[in-house]
N, C-alpha and C positions, 0 to 999 in steps of 0.2 A: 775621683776624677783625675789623668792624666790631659796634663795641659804641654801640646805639640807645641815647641816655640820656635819658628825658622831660625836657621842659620844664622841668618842677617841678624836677629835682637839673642842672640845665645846669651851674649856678654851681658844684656840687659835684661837678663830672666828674669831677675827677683823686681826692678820695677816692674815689668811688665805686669808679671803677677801682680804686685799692691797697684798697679792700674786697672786693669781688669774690676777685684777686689773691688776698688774705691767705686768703681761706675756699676758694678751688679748692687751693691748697696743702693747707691742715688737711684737704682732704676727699680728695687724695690725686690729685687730678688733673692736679697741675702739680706738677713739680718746685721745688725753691728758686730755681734757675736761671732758670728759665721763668715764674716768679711775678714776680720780679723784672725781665725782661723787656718785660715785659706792662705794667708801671708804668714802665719806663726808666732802673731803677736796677741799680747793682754787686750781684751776688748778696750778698756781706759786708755790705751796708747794709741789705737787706730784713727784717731780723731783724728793725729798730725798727717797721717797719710793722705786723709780725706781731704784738709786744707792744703795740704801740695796738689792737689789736683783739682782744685777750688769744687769740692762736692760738700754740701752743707749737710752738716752736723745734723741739723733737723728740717725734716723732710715736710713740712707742713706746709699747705698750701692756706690761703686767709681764709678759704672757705672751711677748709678743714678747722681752723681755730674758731669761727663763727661757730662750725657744729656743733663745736666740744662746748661750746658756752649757752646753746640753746637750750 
């Protein structure tokens, strides 16, 4: 995938990218794997990314945890 970034954020490509990244994760699009990927980093390192953009590490909602324990 080629990602068109305007003029205006050129200087701020590479956040942009680990922004992007960080919110297709939280939205469930991209794995950890794959998020980190996409920015160029070790899967174990993309956490920090995620907490700079306050997207949590784990995605589980309570019901989701209810499920897993039913």
């Amino acid at each position: 995938m080629t990602l068109q970034v305007p003029d205006a954020l050129e200087k701020e490509h590479d956040e942009t990218v680990r922004f992007l990244a960080a919110k297709f994760y939280e939205a469930g699009k991209l794995t950890l794997g794959q998020a980190a990927d996409m920015v160029g980093m070790k899967k174990w390192d993309f956490p920090e990314v995620l907490a700079k953009f306050d997207v949590p590490y784990f995605l589980y909602t309570g019901d989701d945890l209810l499920n897993e324990f039913k």
